[in-house]
C-alpha positions in Angstrom: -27.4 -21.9 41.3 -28.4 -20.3 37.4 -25.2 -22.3 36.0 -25.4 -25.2 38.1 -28.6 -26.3 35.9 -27.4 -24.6 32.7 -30.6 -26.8 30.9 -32.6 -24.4 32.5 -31.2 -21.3 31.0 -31.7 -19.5 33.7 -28.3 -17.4 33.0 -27.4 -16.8 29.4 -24.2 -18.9 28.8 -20.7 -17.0 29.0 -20.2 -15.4 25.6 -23.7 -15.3 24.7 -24.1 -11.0 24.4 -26.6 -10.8 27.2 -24.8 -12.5 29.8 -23.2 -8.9 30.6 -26.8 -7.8 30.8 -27.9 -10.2 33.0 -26.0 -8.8 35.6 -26.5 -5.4 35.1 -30.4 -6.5 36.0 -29.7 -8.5 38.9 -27.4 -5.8 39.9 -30.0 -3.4 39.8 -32.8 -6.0 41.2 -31.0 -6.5 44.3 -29.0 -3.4 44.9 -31.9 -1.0 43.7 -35.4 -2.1 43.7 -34.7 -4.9 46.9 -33.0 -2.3 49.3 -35.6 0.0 48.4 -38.3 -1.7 49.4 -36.2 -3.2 52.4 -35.9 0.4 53.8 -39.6 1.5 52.8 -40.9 -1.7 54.7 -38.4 -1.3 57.4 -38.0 2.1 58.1 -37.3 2.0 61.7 -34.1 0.1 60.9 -32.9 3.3 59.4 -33.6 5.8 61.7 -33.3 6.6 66.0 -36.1 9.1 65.4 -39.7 7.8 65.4 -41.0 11.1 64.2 -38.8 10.4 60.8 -40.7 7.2 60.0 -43.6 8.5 57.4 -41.2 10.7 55.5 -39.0 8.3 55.2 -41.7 5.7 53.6 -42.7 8.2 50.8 -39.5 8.7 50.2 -38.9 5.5 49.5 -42.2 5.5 47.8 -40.9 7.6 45.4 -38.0 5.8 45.0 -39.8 2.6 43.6 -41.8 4.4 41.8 -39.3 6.0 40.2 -37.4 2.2 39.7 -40.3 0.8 38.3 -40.9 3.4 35.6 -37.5 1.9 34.7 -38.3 -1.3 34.2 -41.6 -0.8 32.9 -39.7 1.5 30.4 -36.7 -1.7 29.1 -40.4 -3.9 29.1 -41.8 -1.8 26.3 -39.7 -3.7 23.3 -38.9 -6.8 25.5 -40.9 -10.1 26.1 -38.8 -10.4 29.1 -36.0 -8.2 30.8 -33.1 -9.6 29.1 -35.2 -9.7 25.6 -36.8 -13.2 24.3 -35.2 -15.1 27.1 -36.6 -16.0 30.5 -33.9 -16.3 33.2 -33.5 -15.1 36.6 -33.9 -11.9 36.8 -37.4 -12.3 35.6 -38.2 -14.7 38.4 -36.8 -12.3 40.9 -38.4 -9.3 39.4 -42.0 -11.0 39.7 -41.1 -12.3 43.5 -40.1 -8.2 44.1 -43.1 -6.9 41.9 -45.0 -9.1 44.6 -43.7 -7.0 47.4 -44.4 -3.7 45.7 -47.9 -4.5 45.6 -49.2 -2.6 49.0 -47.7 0.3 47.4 -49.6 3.6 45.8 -47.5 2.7 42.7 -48.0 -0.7 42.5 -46.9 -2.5 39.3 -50.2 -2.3 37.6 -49.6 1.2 37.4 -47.2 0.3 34.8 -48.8 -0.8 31.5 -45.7 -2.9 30.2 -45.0 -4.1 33.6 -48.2 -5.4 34.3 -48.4 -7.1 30.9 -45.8 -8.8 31.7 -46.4 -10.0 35.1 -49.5 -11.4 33.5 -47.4 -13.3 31.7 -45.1 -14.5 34.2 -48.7 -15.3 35.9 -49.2 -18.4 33.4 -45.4 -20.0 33.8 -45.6 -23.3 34.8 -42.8 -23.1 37.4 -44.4 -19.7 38.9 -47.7 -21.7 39.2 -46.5 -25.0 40.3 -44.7 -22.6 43.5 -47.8 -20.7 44.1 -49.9 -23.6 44.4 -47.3 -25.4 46.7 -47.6 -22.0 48.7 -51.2 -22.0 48.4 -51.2 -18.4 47.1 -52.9 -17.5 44.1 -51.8 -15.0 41.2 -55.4 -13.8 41.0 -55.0 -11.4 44.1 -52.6 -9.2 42.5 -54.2 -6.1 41.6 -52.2 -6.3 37.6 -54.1 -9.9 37.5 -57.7 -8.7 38.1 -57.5 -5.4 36.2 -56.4 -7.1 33.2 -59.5 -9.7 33.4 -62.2 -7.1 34.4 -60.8 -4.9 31.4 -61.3 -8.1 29.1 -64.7 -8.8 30.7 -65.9 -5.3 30.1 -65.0 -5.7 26.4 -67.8 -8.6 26.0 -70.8 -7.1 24.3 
């Protein structure tokens, strides 16, 4: 759907350098971060034995946790996760970042991450479908600890 509106940039164009990157994050997106929190949400889908439930949620735990520090880690030098450009993947990581929120480890645990889903926060297209939703940004925990740190900077 990405190159089907190629105006949008939503995919870098082929031969552009981070086109191969590009993938490699919505590789990782959907094969890493999204079947993890798939099985930690769902764990009785992965098991016949009740009693295995709550070890198999931390484990999982863990396992976002430890994806997370990943991203939070290519964030550090990059506006967005491919660099400068928005595509994709960052509209799929903030839709995922959304799930993670119930979590111990949510993403404002991670100072780059949650910087930049403060950004993603104020894009037009992320606002115009949360108010069609009727959701608002301002419930996520990386929203509200970012304002209440500015508010308690006021003198």
């Amino acid at each position: 759907m990405a190159e089907t509106f190629p105006e949008y940039r939503l995919i870098p164009k082929i031969g552009e350098a981070t086109r191969p990157l590009f993938f490699q994050w919505l590789t990782f997106l959907t094969n890493t971060l999204q079947a993890q929190l798939m099985v930690r949400f769902y764990p009785h889908r992965n098991t016949t034995d009740e009693s295995t439930i709550a070890s198999i949620v931390d484990a999982q735990d863990q396992q976002v946790s430890e994806t997370l520090l990943i991203i939070d880690k290519q964030l550090a030098n990059n506006h967005y996760l491919l660099g400068a450009q928005l595509t994709a993947c960052d509209y799929f990581l903030f839709m995922l970042a959304g799930w993670c929120i119930p979590l111990e480890t949510e993403p404002s645990k991670y100072p780059h991450l949650a910087e930049y889903l403060i950004r993603l926060c104020a894009n037009d297209s992320i606002k115009a479908v949360y108010e069609k939703e009727e959701l608002d940004t301002t419930q996520f925990p990386f929203f509200n600890e970012r304002n209440r740190a500015k508010d308690n900077s006021k003198p």
